[in-house]
N, C-alpha and C positions, 0 to 999 in steps of 0.2 A: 725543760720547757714548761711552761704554764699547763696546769690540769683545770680545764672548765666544767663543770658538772652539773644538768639539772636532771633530776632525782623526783621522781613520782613518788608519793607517797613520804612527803618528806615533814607533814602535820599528821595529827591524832589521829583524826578521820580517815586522812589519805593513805597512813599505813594500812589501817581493818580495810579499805577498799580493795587496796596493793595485796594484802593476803585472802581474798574471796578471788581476788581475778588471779593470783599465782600457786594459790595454794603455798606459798612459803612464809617462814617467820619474819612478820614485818621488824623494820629496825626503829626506832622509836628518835622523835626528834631531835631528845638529849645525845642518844648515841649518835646520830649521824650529826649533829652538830661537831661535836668529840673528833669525829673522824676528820669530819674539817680542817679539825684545828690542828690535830695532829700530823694530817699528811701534809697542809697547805695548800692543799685543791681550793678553788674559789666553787663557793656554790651559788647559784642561781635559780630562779622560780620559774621560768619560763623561756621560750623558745627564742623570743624577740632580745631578751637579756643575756644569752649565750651569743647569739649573734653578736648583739653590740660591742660585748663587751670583748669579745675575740676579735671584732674589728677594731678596736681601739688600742688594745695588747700590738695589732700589728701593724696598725697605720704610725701611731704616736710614739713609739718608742719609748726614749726614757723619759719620765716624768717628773717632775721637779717638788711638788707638792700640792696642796689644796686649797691654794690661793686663787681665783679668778679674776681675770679681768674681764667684764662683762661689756658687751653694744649689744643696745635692743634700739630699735625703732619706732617705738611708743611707748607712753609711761608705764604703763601699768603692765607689762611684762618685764619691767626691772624691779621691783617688791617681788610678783609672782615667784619668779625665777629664784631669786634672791631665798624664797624661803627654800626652793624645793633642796637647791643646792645645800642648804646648811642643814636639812633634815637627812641628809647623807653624808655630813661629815666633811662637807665643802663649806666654803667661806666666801665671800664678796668683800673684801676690804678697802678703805679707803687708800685713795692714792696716795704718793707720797707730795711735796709739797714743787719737787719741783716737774712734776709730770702737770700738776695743776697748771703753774706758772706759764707752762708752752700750751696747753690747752687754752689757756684763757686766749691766746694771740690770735686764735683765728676761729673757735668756737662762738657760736650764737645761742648764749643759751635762754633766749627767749624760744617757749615753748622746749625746751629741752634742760638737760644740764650735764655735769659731766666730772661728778665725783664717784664715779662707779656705783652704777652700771651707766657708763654713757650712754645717755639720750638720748639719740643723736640722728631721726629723723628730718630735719633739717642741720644738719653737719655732715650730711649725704650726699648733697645735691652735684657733684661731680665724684668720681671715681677716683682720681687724687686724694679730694678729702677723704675718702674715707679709707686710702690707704694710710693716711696721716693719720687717723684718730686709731685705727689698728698698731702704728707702729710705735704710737705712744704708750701704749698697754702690753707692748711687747719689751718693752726697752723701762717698764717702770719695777723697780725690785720688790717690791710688796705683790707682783703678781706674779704665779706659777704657771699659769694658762689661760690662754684668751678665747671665747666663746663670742660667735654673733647671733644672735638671737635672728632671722628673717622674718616678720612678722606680714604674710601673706597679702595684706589690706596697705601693706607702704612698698615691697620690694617683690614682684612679681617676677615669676619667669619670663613673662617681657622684657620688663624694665631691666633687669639682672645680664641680661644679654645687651643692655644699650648701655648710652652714656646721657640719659635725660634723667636731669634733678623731677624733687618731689614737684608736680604740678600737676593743674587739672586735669590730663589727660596721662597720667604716670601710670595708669595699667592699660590701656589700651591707644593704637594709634599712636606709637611713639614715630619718631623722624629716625632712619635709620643711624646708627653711631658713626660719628665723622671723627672718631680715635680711639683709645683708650676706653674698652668697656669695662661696669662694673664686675664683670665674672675676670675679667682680665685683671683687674687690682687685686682683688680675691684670694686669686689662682697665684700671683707672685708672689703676695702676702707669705700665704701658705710655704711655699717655695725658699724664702728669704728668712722665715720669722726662728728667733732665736728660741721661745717656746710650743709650745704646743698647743696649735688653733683646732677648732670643729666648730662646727654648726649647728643651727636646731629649727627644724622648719615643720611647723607643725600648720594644719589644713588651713586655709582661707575661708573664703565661703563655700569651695566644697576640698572635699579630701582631692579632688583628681588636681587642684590648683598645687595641694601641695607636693603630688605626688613629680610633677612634672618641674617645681620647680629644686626638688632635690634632684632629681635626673641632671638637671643642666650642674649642679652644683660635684656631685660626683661624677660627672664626666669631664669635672677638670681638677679632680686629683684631690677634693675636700671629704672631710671626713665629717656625715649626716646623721645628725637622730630627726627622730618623728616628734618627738617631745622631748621637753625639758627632764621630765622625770626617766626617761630611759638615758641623757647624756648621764642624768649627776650618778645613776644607778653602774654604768659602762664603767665614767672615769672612775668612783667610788671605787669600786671592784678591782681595776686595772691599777689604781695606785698601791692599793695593800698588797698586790702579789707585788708590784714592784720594789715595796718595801722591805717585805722581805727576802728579796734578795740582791738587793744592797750589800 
């Protein structure tokens, strides 16, 4: 079974601290890197990265590689993201041509686009589509794993719980869903999909916006970061031990 380890005292500094509060001989970063490599433990820096990354080891199972297929909500958390993922050894690739071809038939991408990372704030606006534009990036082979970005200012724990497109009144005051909600396309997504989906819901205008609407999102069986930079850190982590034992 997987060893997850985070280790105080695991920089220069943090040793000499580690031996004034234990009185014992600290291990120096090179040696406890060493140990890493040799036993295959995954190490970790912090509390929040043992967690994730333990939840992701046991939500997602086998992993396929470090290909994304990315949906964000607004532009500029698909560059963001895009770097954070490739500065841990993850990737955003182009689609292939005929994933394009079926996007083109029903995608709007004025105001959006949809060469990965789709854009797709209006390519939202029913719960269908946006089962469609998931199951395109599930079903396209240049991708290893599919991510939605929730960007708190477009898909609220309101709206997320309904079936109303992006309009004027999409965070508050919705009509209640007369079918198919978007946590229900979601949720079967997840359910259905051939790789390995999660999410990332990082605060809105306050952290509680985002805290509640990860709650509705994990209590229908999806797997949650708070940030971008703790998913790519998680799956990072979670792919190497799985590669090594392949």
């Amino acid at each position: 079974k997987p060893a997850i380890i985070w280790k105080g005292g695991a920089t220069g500094d943090g040793a000499r601290v580690t031996a004034n509060h234990t009185g014992s001989a600290p291990v120096t970063p090179q040696d406890w890197g060493r140990i890493l490599a040799t036993t295959g433990a995954i190490g970790v820096d912090s509390m929040e990265e043992l967690v994730d990354t333990t939840a992701t080891i046991v939500t997602l199972g086998r992993l396929r590689g470090p290909r994304a297929g990315l949906l964000v909500l607004t532009g500029g958390q698909g560059p963001a993201i895009t770097d954070t993922f490739v500065r841990h050894g993850l990737s955003v690739p182009a689609l292939t041509q005929g994933s394009l071809d079926e996007l083109a038939t029903f995608f709007d991408p004025i105001g959006g686009s949809y060469r990965n990372p789709l854009d797709a704030a209006y390519a939202t606006e029913t719960p269908a589509m946006l089962a469609r534009d998931l199951d395109v990036l599930d079903r396209d082979p240049n991708v290893d794993f599919v991510v939605m970005d929730f960007f708190g200012l477009v898909m609220s724990a309101h709206r997320v719980q309904n079936d109303y497109g992006v309009g004027q009144r999409h965070l508050s005051d919705l009509p209640d869903a007369g079918g198919e909600r978007f946590i229900d396309a979601i949720a079967a997504h997840a359910q259905r999909a051939t790789k390995p989906f999660f999410a990332i819901v990082s605060a809105a205008e306050t952290e509680q916006e985002g805290l509640e609407l990860r709650a509705v999102l994990r209590d229908a069986g999806i797997l949650v970061f708070a940030s971008a930079e703790r998913a790519a850190a998680a799956y990072s982590n979670a792919l190497a031990d799985w590669g090594r034992r392949k």
